[in-house]
N, C-alpha and C positions, 0 to 999 in steps of 0.2 A: 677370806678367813678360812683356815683348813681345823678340821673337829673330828678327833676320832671318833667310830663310830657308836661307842659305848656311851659319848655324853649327846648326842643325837638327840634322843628324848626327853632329859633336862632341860636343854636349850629351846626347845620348841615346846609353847606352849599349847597345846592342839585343840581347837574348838571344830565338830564335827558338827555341820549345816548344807544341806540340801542347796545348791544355786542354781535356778533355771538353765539349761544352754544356753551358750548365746556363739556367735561366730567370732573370729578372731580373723581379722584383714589384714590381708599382707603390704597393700600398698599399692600393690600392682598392677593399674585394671585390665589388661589381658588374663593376668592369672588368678586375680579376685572374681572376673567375670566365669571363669572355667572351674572355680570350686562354690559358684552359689553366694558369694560374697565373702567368703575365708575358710577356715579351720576352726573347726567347735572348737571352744573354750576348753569344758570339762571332759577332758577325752585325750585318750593316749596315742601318740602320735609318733613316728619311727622316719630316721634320717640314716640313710646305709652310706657307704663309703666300698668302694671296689677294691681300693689297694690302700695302702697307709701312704701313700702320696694324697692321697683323695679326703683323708682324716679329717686334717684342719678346717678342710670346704665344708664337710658335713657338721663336723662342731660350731664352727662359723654360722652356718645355715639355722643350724637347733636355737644357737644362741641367740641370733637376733628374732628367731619367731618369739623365743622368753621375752626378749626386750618387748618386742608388739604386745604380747602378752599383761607384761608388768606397766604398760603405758598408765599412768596417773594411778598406780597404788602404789604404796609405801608399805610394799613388803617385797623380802627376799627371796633371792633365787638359791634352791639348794643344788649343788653339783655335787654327783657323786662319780667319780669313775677309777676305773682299773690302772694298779699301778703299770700294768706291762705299756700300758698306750704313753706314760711318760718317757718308756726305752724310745717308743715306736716314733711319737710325735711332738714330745717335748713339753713341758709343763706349762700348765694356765700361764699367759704373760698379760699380769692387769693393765700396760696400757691398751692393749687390744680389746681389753672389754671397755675401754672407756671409749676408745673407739668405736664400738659397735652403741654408744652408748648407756651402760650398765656400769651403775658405782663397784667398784671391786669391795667397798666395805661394807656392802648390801650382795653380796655371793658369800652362804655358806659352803665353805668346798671339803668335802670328806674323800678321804685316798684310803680304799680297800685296795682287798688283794685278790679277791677274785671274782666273779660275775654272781654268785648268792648271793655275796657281802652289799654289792653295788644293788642288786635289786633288792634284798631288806631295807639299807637306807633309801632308797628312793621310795617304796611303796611306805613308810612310815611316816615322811616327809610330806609324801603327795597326800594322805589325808588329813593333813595340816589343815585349815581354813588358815592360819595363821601366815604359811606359807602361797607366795603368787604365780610360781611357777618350780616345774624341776626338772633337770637333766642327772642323765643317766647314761653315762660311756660305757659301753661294753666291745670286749678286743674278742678275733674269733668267732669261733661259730658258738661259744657261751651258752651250753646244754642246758644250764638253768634258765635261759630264757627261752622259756616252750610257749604252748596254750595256755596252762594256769596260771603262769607268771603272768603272762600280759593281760590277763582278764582280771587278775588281782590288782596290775596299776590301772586296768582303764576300773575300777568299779571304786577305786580311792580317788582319782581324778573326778568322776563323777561325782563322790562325794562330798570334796573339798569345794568344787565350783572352778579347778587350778587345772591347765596343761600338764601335761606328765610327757616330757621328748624321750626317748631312746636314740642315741647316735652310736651305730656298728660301723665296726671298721673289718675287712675282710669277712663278711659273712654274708652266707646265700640270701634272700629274703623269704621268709618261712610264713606260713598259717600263725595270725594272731588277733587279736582283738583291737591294732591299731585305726583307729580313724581313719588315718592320711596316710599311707608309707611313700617315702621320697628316695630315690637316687641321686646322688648330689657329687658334680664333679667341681672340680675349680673351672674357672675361667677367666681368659685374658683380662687384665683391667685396661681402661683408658688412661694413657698419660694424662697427668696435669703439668705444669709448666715447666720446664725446666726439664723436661721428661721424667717427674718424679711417679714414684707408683702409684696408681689411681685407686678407686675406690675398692670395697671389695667384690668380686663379681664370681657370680656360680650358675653352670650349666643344671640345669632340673630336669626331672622325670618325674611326672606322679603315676607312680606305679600302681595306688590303691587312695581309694576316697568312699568311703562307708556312704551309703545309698546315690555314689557317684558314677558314672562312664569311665573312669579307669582301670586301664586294664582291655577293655574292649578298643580305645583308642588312646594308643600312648603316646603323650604330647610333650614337648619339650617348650622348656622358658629358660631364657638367657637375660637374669636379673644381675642390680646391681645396689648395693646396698646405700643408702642414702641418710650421712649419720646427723645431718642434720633437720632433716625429717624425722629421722628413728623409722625409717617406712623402706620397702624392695621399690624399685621403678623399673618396669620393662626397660629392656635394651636390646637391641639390633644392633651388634656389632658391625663397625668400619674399618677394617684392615690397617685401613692408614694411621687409624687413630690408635691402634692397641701403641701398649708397651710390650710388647713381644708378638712373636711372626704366629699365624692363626692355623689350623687344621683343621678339617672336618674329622669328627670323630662320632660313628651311626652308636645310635641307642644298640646294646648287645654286642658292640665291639672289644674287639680285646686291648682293656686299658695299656699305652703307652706305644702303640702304633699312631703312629701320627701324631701323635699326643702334641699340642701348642705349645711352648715354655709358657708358665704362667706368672701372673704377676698382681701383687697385689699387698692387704696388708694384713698381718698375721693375728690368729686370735686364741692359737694355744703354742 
């Protein structure tokens, strides 16, 4: 459902309440065992993207932690993002959220025009209680997203008891008051039968984990999205098995050397 941003507030009826933390599991026990059991709930949480080839992995990414997120509530997810990422990466396609399994008619989606717009409705959304999770696309390096911005979604996050994602695309990863900040590339999927595209799968990085070791040791996980779980699974790719030929490609590489064709199923 797309909402300009004016009727935002009508539409949301906002109950402000206090929710303890609690963690939020990925699924994955490699990479649940390496964040303490998941990612805080109430707490703002940032997915980077290197190049706009990279986009849809890091949207992908945000969107199924929302799905983890939204697991057994019946409330919706708001999207909010930047028109220029529709030139870049192509517009919301609801079978892919249904895929990642998220109702498209449970996604409020609002299309601003610049990186203020995206973060007033995101931070207005995110102290929802009403609302169970929110994304927030931002293209560029998006000046409005400084320190005060981000300390203003992590302390509505905090208040509502809700996730608050950020997904950039093209932009350094800066000082902010995120949680978790992730690196998120695509990666190869496994054929299923018929050599059809397999599931969807993404190379990670946790760059930053609020009272975590990252950063001091930066790890890499090669998940794969599992939609009838609704849950990530470690994977150890097998060559043989992708649907497309494999590459290494080191953390800090320069995106598209070597780069694998990738393969998979699309979610913007």
């Amino acid at each position: 459902m797309t909402q300009p941003l004016a009727s935002l507030r009508k539409s949301l009826a906002c109950a402000y309440s206090a929710v303890p933390s609690e963690t939020i599991a990925l699924g994955a026990p490699a990479l649940d065992g390496r964040l303490g059991g998941g990612i805080l709930r109430a707490a703002l949480h940032e997915a980077y993207a290197e190049t706009a080839a990279d986009a849809p992995a890091a949207t992908g990414f945000a969107l199924a932690l929302a799905r983890r997120a939204l697991a057994g509530a019946e409330k919706p997810l708001l999207w909010a993002r930047q028109e220029a990422l529709s030139a870049e990466s192509g517009a919301p396609y609801p079978p892919g959220l249904a895929d990642i399994g998220l109702d498209p008619a449970a996604v409020a989606f609002i299309r601003v025009r610049d990186a203020k717009e995206a973060l007033q409705a995101g931070a207005e959304a995110g102290r929802c209680a009403t609302v169970g999770a929110t994304l927030i696309e931002l293209f560029g390096e998006a000046r409005a997203y400084d320190l005060t911005a981000s300390r203003r979604l992590a302390l509505a996050a905090a208040a509502a008891g809700a996730p608050i994602f950020v997904s950039r695309v093209g932009a350094s990863p800066a000082p902010s008051a995120a949680a978790s900040r992730w690196l998120v590339r695509a990666a190869p999927s496994r054929a299923l039968a018929a050599n059809a595209p397999g599931s969807a799968a993404f190379t990670v990085f946790l760059l930053r984990q609020r009272g975590g070791a990252a950063g001091q040791e930066q790890h890499e996980w090669r998940v794969e999205w599992n939609r009838d779980r609704g849950a990530f699974e470690d994977r150890t790719f097998d060559a043989s098995s992708l649907s497309g030929p494999v590459a290494s490609l080191p953390v800090g590489g320069t995106p598209g050397e070597g780069a694998p064709q990738r393969a998979g199923r699309k979610f913007g």
